[in-house]
Structures are given as C-alpha cells and as structure tokens.
Residue frames relative to the residue before (quaternion, step in Angstrom):
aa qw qx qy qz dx dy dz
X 1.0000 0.0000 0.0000 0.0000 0.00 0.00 0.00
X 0.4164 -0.7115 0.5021 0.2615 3.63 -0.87 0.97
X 0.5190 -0.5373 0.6059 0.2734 3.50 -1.48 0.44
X 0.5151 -0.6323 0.5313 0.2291 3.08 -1.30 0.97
X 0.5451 -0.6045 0.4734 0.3366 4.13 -0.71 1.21
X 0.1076 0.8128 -0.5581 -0.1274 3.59 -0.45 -0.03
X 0.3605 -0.7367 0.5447 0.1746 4.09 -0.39 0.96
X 0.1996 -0.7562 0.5857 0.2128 3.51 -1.45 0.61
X 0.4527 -0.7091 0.4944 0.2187 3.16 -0.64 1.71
X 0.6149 -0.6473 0.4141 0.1775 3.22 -1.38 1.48
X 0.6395 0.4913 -0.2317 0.5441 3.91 1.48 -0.37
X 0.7711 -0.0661 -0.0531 0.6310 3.72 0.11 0.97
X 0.5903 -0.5979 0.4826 0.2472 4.21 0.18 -0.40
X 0.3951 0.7497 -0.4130 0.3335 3.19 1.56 -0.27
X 0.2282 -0.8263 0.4813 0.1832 3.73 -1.01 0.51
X 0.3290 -0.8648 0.3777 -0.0355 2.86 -1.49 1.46
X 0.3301 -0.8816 0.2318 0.2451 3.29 0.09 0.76
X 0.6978 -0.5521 0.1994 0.4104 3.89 -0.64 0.62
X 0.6355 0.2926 -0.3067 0.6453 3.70 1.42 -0.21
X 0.5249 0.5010 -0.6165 0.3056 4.04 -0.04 0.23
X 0.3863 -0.6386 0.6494 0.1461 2.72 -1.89 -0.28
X 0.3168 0.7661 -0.5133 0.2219 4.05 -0.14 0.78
X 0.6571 -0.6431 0.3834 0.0870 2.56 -0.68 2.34
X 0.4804 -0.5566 0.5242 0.4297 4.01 -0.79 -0.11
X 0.6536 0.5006 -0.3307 0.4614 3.56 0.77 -1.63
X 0.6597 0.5177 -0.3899 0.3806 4.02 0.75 -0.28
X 0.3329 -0.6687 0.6431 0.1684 3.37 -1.50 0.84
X 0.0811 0.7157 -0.6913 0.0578 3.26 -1.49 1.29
X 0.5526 -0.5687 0.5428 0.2769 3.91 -0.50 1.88
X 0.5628 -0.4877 0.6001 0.2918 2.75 -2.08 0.48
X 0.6803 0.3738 -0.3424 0.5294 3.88 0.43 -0.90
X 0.5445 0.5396 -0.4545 0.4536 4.85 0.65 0.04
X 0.0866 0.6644 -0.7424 -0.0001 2.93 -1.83 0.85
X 0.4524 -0.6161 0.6448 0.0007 2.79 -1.84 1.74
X 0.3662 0.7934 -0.4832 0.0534 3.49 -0.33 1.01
X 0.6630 0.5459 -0.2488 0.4479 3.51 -0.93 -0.34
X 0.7672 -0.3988 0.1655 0.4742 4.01 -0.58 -0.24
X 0.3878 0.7891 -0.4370 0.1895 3.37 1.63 -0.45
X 0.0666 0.7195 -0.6771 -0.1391 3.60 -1.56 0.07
X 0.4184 -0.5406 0.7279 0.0522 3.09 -1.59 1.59
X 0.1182 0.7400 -0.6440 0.1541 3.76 -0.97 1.46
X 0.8899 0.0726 -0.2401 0.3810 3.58 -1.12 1.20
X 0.6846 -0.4213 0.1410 0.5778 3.90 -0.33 -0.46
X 0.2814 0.7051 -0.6466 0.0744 3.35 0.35 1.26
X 0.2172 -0.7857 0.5384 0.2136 3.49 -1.15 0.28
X 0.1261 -0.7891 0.5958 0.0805 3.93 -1.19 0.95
X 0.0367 0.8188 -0.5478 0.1675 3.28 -0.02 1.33
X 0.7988 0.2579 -0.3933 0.3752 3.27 -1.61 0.50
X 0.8927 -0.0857 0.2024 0.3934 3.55 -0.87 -0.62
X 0.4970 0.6297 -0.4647 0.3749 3.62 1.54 -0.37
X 0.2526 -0.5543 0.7788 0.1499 2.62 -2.53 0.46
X 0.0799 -0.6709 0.7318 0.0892 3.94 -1.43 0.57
X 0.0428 -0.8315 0.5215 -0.1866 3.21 -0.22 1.42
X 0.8035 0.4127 -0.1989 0.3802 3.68 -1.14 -0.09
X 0.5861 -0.5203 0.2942 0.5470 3.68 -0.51 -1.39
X 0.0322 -0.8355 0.5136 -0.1927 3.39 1.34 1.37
X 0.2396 0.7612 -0.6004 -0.0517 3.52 -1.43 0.25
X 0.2196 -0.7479 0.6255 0.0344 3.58 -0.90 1.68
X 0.1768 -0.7324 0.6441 -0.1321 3.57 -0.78 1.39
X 0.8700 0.1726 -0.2739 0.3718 2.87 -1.95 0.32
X 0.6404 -0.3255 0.3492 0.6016 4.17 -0.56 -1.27
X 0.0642 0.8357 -0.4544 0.3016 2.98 0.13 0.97
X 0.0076 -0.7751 0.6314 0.0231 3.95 0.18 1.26
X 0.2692 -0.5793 0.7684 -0.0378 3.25 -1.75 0.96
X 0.1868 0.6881 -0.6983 0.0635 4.30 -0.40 1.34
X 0.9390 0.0347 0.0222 0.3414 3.17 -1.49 0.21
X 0.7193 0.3585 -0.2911 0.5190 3.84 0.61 0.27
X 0.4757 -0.6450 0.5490 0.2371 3.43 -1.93 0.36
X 0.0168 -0.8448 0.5031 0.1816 2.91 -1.19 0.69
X 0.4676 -0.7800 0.3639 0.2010 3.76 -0.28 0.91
X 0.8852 -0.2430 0.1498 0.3673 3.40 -1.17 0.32
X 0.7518 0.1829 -0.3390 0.5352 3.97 -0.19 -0.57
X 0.2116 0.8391 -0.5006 0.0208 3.37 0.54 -1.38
C-alpha cells in the first residue's frame, strides 16, 4: 500500500497531507503535521511537535504547541 504524498507548506516546513487544508496565512513548524481531513484557517500557528489530524479544524489565531489534536476538535 502506498503512503499518502504529503507537501511542505511554504509557512514554517511543516507537512501537509494530500486531503488537508492549510490556508497560506497559517503557520505549520518544521517538526507539525497537517493530515487527514483537517483544515488550518487564518493566522493560526502549529508548532513544535504537533499533529492536526482526522476532521480537526484550528481557526481564527489560534496556537497549536506540542500536542495532538483529533478529529471533531
């Protein structure tokens, strides 16, 4: 089974997967991943060790450090 492609968003290096969604105006760390259905919208920012994953969605200014956050969220 192939791996899912994942892209490095152009705002911190962080890595995005092929069904997310992350806005330009959003930060995503070099060590974060955006995956699954999630969407990262306006100047939020996911940094350090985090994962957005599932059908998660971080909005507005919103900071995401070190932790995961799962589907509804």
């Amino acid at each position: 089974m192939a791996r899912p492609k994942f892209t490095v968003h152009h705002n911190g290096g962080g890595r995005v997967g092929p069904d997310a969604c992350v806005e330009d105006t959003a930060y995503v760390g070099i060590l974060s991943v955006v995956t699954g259905e999630a969407r990262v919208t306006g100047m939020s920012r996911i940094e350090g060790e985090s994962w957005v994953c599932g059908r998660a969605s971080v909005s507005g200014h919103a900071k995401v450090v070190d932790c995961h956050v799962y589907e509804m969220a």
